[in-house]
Structures are given as C-alpha cells and as structure tokens.
C-alpha positions as CSV (number, residue, x, y, z in Angstrom):
1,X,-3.7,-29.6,-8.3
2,X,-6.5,-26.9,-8.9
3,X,-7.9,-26.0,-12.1
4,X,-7.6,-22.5,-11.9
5,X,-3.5,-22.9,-11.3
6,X,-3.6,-25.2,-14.5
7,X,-5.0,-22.6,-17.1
8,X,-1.6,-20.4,-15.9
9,X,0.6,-23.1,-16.5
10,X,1.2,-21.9,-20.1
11,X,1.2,-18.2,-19.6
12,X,4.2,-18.7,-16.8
13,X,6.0,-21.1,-19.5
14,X,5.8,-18.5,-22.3
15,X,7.0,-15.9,-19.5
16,X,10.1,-18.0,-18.3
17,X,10.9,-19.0,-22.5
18,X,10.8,-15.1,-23.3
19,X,12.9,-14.0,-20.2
20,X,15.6,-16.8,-20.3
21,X,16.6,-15.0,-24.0
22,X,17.6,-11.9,-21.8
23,X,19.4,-14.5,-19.2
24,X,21.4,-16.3,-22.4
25,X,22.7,-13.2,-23.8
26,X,24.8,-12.6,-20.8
27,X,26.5,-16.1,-20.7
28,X,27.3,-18.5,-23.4
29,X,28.2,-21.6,-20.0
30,X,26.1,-24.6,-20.8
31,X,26.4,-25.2,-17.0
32,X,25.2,-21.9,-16.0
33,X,22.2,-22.4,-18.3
34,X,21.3,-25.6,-17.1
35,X,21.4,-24.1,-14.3
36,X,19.3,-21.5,-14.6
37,X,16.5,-24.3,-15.7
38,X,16.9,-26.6,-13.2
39,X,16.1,-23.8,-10.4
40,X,13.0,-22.7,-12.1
41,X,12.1,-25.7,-12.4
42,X,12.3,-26.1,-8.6
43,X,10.7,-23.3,-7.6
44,X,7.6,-24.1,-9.8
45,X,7.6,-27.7,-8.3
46,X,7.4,-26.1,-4.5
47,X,4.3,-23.9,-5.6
48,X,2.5,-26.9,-7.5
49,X,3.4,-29.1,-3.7
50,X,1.8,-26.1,-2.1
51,X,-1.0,-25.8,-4.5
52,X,-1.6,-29.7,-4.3
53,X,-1.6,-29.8,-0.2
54,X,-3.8,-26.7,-0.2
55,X,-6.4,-28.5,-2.5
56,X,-6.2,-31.7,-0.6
57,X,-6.8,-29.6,3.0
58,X,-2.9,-31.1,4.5
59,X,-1.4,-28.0,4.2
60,X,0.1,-25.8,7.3
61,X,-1.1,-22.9,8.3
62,X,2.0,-20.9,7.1
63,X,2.0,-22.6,3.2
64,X,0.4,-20.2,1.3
65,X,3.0,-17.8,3.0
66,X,5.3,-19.6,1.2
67,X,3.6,-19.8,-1.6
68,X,3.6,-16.0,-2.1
69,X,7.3,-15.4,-0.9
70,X,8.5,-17.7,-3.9
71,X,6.4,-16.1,-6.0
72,X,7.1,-12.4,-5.5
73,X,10.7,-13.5,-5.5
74,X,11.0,-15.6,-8.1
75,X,8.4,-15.1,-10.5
76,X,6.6,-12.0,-10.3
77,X,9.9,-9.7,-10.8
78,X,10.4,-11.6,-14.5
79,X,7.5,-9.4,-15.1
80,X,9.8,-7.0,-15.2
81,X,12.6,-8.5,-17.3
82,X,9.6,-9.4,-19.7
83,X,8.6,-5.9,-19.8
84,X,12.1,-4.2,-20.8
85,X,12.6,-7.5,-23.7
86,X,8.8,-6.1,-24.9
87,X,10.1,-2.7,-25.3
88,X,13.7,-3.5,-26.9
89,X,11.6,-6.5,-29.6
90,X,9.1,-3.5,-30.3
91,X,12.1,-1.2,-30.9
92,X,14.0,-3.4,-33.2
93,X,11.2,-4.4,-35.0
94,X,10.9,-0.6,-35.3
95,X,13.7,-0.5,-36.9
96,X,13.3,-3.3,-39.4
97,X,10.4,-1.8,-40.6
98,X,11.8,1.6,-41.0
99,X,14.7,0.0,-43.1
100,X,12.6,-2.1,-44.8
101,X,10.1,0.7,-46.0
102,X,13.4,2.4,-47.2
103,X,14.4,-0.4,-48.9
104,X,17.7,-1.2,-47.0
105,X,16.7,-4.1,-44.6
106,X,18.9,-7.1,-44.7
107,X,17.7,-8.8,-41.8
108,X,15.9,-8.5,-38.4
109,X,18.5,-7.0,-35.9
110,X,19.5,-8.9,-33.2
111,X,18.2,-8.3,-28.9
112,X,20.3,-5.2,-27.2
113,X,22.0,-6.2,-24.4
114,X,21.1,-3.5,-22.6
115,X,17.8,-4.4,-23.2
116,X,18.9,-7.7,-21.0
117,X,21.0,-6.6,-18.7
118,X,18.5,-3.7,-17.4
119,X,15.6,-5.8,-17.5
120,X,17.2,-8.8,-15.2
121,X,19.2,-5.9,-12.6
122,X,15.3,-4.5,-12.5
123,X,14.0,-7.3,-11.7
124,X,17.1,-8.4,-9.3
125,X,16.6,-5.5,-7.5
126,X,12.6,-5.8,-7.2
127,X,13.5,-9.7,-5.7
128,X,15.7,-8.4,-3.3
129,X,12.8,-5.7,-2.1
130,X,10.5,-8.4,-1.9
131,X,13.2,-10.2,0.5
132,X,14.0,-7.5,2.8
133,X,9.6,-6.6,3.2
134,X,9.4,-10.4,4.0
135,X,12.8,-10.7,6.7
136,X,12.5,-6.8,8.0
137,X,10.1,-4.5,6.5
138,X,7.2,-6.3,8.6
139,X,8.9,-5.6,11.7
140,X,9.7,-1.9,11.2
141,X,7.2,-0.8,13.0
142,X,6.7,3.1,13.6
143,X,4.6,5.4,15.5
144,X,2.7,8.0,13.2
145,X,2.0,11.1,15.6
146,X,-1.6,12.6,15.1
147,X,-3.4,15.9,16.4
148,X,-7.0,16.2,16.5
149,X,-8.2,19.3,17.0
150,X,-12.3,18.8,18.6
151,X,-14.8,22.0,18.4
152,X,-16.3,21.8,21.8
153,X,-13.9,19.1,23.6
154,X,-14.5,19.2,27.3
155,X,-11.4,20.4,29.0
156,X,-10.8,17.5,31.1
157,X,-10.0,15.7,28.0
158,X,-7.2,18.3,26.5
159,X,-4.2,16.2,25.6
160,X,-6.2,13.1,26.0
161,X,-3.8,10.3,24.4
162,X,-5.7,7.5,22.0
163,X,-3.3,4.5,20.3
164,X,-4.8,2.4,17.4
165,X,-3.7,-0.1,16.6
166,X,-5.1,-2.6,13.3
167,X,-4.5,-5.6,11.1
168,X,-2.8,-7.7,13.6
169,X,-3.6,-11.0,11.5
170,X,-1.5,-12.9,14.1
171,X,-1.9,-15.8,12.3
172,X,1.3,-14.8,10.0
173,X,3.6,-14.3,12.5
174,X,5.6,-17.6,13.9
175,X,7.3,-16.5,17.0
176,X,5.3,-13.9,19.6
177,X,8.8,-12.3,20.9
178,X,9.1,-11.3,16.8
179,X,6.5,-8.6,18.2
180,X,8.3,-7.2,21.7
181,X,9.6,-4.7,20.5
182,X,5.7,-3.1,18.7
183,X,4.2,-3.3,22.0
184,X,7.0,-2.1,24.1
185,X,6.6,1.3,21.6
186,X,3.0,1.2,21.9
187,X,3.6,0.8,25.7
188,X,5.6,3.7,25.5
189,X,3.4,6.2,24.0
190,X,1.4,6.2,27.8
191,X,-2.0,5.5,26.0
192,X,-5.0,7.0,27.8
193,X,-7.4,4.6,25.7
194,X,-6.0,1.9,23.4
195,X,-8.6,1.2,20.4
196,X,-7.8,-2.0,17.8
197,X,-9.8,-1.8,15.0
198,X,-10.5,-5.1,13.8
199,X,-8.4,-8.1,11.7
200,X,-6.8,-10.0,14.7
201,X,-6.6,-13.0,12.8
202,X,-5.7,-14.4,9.3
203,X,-8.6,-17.5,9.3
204,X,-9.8,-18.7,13.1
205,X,-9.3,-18.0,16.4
206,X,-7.2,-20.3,16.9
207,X,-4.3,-18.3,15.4
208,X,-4.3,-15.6,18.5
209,X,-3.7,-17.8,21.2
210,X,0.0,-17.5,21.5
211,X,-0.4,-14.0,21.3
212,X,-3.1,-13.5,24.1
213,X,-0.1,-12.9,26.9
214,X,1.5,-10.7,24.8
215,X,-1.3,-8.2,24.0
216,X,-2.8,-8.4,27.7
217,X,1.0,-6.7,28.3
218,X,0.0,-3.4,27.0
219,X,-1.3,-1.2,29.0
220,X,-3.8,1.9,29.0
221,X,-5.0,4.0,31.8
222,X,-8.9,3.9,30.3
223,X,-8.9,0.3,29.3
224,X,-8.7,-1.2,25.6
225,X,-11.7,-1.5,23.3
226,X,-11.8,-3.5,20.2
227,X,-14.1,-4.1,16.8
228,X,-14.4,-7.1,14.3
229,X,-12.6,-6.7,11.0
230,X,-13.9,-8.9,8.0
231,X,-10.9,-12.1,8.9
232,X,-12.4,-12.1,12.1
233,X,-15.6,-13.7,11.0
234,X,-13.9,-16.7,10.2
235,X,-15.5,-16.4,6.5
236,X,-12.3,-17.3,4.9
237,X,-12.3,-21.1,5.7
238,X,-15.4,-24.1,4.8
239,X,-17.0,-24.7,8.4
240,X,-18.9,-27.9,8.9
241,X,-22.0,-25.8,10.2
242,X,-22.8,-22.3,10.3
243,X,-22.4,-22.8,14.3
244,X,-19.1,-23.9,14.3
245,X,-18.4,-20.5,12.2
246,X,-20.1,-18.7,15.1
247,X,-18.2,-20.8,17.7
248,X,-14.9,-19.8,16.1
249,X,-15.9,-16.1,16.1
250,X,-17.5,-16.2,19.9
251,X,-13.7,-17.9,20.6
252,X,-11.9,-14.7,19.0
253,X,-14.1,-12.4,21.3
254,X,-13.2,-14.3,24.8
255,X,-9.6,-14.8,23.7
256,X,-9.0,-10.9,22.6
257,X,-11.1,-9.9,26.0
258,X,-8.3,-12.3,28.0
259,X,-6.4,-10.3,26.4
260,X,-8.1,-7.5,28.0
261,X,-10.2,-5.8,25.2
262,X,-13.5,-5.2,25.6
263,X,-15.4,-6.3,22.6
264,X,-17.9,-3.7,20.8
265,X,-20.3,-4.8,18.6
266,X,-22.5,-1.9,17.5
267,X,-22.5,-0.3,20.7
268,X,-20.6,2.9,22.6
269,X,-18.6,3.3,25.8
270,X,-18.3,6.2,27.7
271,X,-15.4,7.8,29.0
272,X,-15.6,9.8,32.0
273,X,-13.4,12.4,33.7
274,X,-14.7,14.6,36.4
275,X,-18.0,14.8,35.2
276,X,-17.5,15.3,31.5
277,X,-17.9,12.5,28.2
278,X,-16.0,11.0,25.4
279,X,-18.4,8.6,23.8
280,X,-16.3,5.6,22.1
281,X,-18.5,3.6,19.7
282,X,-17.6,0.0,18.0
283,X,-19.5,-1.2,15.0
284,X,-19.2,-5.0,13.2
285,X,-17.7,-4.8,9.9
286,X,-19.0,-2.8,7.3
287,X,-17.5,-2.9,3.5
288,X,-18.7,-2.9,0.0
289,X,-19.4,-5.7,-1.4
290,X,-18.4,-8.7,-1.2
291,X,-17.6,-7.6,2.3
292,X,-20.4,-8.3,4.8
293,X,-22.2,-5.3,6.3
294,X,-23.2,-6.0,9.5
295,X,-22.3,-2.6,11.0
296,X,-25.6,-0.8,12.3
297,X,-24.5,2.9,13.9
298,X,-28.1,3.4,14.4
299,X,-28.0,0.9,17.1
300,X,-24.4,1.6,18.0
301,X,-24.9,5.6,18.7
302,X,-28.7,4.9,20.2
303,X,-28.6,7.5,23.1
304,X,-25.5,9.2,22.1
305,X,-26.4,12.9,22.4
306,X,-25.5,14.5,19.1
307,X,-23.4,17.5,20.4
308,X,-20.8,15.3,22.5
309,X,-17.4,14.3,21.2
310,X,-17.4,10.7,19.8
311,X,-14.7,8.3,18.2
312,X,-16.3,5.4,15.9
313,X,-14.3,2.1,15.5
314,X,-15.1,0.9,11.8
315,X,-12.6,-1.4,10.4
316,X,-13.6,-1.0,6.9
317,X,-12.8,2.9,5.2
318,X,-15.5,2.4,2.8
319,X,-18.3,2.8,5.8
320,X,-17.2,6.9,6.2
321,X,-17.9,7.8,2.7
322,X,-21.1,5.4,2.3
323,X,-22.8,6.0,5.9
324,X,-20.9,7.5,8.4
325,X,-20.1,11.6,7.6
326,X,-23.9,12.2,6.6
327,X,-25.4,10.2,9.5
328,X,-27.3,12.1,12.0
329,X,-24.9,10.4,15.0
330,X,-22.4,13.4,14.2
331,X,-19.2,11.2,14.3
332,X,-16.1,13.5,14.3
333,X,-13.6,11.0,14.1
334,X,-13.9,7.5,12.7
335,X,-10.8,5.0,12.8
336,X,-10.2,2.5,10.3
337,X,-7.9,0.0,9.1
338,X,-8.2,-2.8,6.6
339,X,-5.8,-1.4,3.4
340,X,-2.7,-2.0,5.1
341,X,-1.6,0.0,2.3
342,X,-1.6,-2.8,0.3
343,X,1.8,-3.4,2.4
344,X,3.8,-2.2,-1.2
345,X,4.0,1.4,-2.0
346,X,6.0,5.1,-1.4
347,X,4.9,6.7,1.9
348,X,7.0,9.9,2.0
349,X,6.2,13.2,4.0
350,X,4.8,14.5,0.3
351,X,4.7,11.4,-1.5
352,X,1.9,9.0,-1.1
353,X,1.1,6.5,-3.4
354,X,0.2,2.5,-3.7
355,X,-1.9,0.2,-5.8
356,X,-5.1,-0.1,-3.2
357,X,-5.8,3.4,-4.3
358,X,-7.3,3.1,-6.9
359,X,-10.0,0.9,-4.9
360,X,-9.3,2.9,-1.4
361,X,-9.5,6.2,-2.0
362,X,-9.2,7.0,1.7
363,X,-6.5,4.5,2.3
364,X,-3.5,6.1,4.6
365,X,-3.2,8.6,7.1
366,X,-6.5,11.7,7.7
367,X,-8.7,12.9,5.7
368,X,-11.8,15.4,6.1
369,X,-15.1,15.4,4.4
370,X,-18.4,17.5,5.0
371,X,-16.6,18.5,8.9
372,X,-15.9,15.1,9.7
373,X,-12.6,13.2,10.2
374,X,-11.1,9.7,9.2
375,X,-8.0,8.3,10.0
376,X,-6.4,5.1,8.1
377,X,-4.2,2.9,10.0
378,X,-1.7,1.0,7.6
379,X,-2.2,-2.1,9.8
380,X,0.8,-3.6,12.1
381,X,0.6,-6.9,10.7
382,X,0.8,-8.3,7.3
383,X,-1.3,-10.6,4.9
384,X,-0.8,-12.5,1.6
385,X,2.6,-11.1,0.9
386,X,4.5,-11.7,4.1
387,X,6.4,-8.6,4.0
388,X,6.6,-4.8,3.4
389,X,7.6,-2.2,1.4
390,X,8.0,1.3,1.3
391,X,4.3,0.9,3.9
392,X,6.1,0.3,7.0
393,X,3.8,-1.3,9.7
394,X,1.9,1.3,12.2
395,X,1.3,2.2,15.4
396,X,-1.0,5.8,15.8
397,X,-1.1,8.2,18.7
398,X,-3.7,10.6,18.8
399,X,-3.7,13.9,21.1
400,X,-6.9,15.5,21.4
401,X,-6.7,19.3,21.1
C-alpha cells in the first residue's frame, strides 16, 4: 500500500467516527449499527485492494475508475454530513457559552437532529448525483450550436459547418456501442470539416483501438483533422525507454489517422472552395506548467498570410491568453478543450459555474479578447471521476457567418 494513502488513514477514521454520531441519532438498532460499520469497512478495504494492485503494477486498466466511483459515493459526500455536525457542535457550544457567561449552564446541550438528519439526506442526495454522472450523465451527450461571425470571410465559405469534438479519453469507456448514439448526432449535424482537439486517450494508445471503427464512421465532406492533447503523450505511465514513450505516441497518430484524421503537429491545412482559403492550423500541446509546451505557432502559421481566415487547434485554453491573441499569425478563432468542465458544475443558459474556474478562467463555451475568439469544448469523454454532473458531455457545431 502507498505511503501517501497511509498518512490519510487517520483523517478518514476521524471523518467516519464524527459522521456515524449523526447516523446513531436516527436509530437506537444494534443491528443497523453494526451494519452501518461493517459496510464502511468494506468499502475502505476495496480502495486499499485497489491502492495495493495499483502500487504493485497488477491492476486493470479500469481500477482507478473504481477507485474514484467508491469514493465520490461513499466517502466524499460524508464531507457533507461532517460539515452540517461542524455547524450544529459550533452552535451548541454557542450556546453553552452564552449560558454559561450568564451563569445558567447546567450542562453541554445535546446534537440537533436536524443537524443529523439534514447533513446525511445532503449527503444522500450528493451519492446519488455522483451515481447518476457515473451510469448516465457521461452519456448525455448534446450539441452546443455556435455562430461565428468572420470580418472578411470569402463567400464561398458562408454557412460553412465545423464540428469539434475533444476529450475522448477512450480509455474509460468499456463497450464502443456505449458511444453510437454521440457519433450518429455528430453524423447528423452534416459537418463540412470535423476538427478533434486533442486527449484521445487516458494513458497509451493502446486504449483507442476498439474505437478506431467507430470514429472512421463519421463522416465530413472536407476531411477530419486532429491535435495531441497532454494524455496523448503517453506521459502518464513509467516507460522502459524514452523510445518506447515515442513508440506509443507514433501508434496513437497511425491509429487516429485509420481512423481517418489527419494528424497536425504545428502545421496548417488549407481548405479550398472555388478559388478562395480557410487556413486550419494544428499545434502540439501547449499548457502552463507542469504541462509540456511543445506547441510552436511560429512554425505552425509559417506562410499563412495574415489577412486570411484561420482556425487554430490548441488543446490546452491557457495557450490563447499566453501566446495566441497577441501573436502576429492573426488567429480569429482558436478551439480548445482540456477542462471538461471539471465534468461537475451548473451550466445553465445564465448560470455558469464549476470548480476548474478558478484555475481555467476561459473554461466553457466563447469568449473574446483583443478581436480574437476562443471556444471551450466541455470534452465528450470523461476522466478521474467516471461520470458527470450538471457539465453534460459536448459535441460543437460552428456556422461561419
């Protein structure tokens, strides 16, 4: 078992000891208690199994899945039992020490049970959230409808139709078929240009192979570009040589162009309709740190005349603000990926709001800066936490105007 799962072991014991005193004020059963011990205790056994086989390197590819569904299901939402039990001990202490200061206090009054009861239905409800993200929330896919209105857009490209798509990480799905129905709607949208922009895998390349057929299916009239996102390195896993790391990423390229995508690594494509240009260009990843930046627009825009319309792939959101609205390439529209929207969160028509903001600014839907445009897929696939919530999975149509 790993060190760094050790030093918890305490703080989750002091968390289940503090919520079970909200648990025994509902029932008096020495059955039902026991009970109530005896399935903790399981469910910290499986993650400790998990922990164990991940350490030792004989765990499957879908364990730390499992890890994280018991977790958000189980344990995090005590979190919020423990939170509502902080509040009702501060309040009654509160009290206490009013009395006491007024001379009246007898004794310590005892836990509210509505302090109890509203803490465990909070965090009952929050468990069976978590559930429905990880059974149905990854497969609600939608498609988000975008207009893009270009200064200077060549008329043969008026009602041009774009579809990104990003964030596959393929490797967290089991079955394929789970993921008909996304690219029958993507299918549906009659794509002029299909762009992914990056994170077709969890780990390796390995993981996309039973989803090659399935994503040479959909279909666009221009063809189907794609960039690297940072899992697409294979960075996450310990390779026996840095050429075996290459390998794996060199596999991912010929298995997504089987696929049909055509690969761009810091370079442009362009597309051409009678005699006019739309300049697609594709750059490796670039993040902040500790995300590699291997993304060189320079290189990628090299010949790109400044006036013409162009559409950057850049996995990472970060790269707009850093490099890509004050470079001199003139990039009106950059595509990104890579929040997911932190897959938890409110998404409403005037309500947006998730954790990752507060390190993603720029982390959902478009935004505008100094002329320039970036748009933030939400991702179609799903990492970590196998689920989502309130951040349904994406699919993004863009009409040029």
């Amino acid at each position: 078992m790993r060190k760094d799962f050790l030093i918890f072991i305490p703080l989750f014991f002091l968390l289940e000891f503090y919520v079970y005193q909200a648990f025994k004020q509902l029932t008096t059963n020495p059955l039902i208690r026991a009970s109530y011990w005896v399935f903790t205790a399981l469910v910290y056994l499986a993650i400790g199994f998990i922990i164990f086989r991940i350490s030792k390197g004989t765990a499957g590819r879908q364990s730390a899945q499992w890890m994280m569904s018991l977790l958000v299901l189980f344990v995090f939402p005590k979190l919020l039992t423990f939170v509502f039990l902080l509040f009702g001990d501060i309040v009654r202490f509160a009290e206490y020490g009013v009395k006491k200061v007024a001379g009246n206090a007898e004794h310590l009054p005892s836990r509210r049970r509505f302090f109890s009861v509203a803490g465990l239905a909070s965090a009952g409800l929050f468990s069976l959230l978590m559930l429905d993200g990880i059974v149905f929330g990854k497969y609600r896919h939608w498609v988000r409808h975008v207009r893009i209105r270009f200064a200077g857009l060549p008329p043969a490209f008026k009602g041009y139709r774009i579809v990104q798509v990003s964030d596959v990480h393929s490797g967290t799905f089991y079955k394929p078929e789970k993921l008909q129905h996304a690219i029958d709607m993507i299918n549906r949208q009659n794509a002029d240009l299909v762009l992914f922009t990056g994170d077709m895998v969890n780990n390796q390349s390995e993981e996309f192979i039973p989803f090659v057929e399935l994503f040479k299916s959909i279909q666009a009239r221009d063809g189907k570009f794609a960039v690297l996102g940072n899992h697409d390195y294979a960075g996450y896993l310990e390779w026996e040589t840095p050429e075996a790391q290459r390998a794996d990423v060199e596999n991912l390229i010929r298995l997504e162009e089987e696929a049909g995508f055509e690969m761009l690594r810091n370079e442009h494509r362009v597309i051409e309709r009678n005699g006019e240009k739309l300049y697609i260009i594709g750059v490796e990843n670039w993040g902040l740190p500790p995300f590699p930046q291997l993304g060189d627009l320079n290189k990628a825009s090299e010949g790109v005349p400044p006036e013409a319309i162009k559409i950057l792939m850049s996995h990472d959101p970060s790269h707009f603000d850093a490099v890509v609205k004050k470079h001199p390439a003139n990039v009106q529209l950059t595509l990104s990926g890579h929040t997911h929207g932190m897959q938890f969160g409110i998404d409403l028509k005037n309500v947006k709001w998730s954790p990752i903001q507060y390190k993603y600014p720029k982390w959902a839907d478009l935004y505008e800066s100094m002329g320039k445009y970036l748009y933030v897929n939400r991702g179609f696939g799903v990492l970590g936490y196998p689920g989502r919530v309130g951040i349904d999975p994406e699919i993004t149509v863009f009409e040029l105007i």
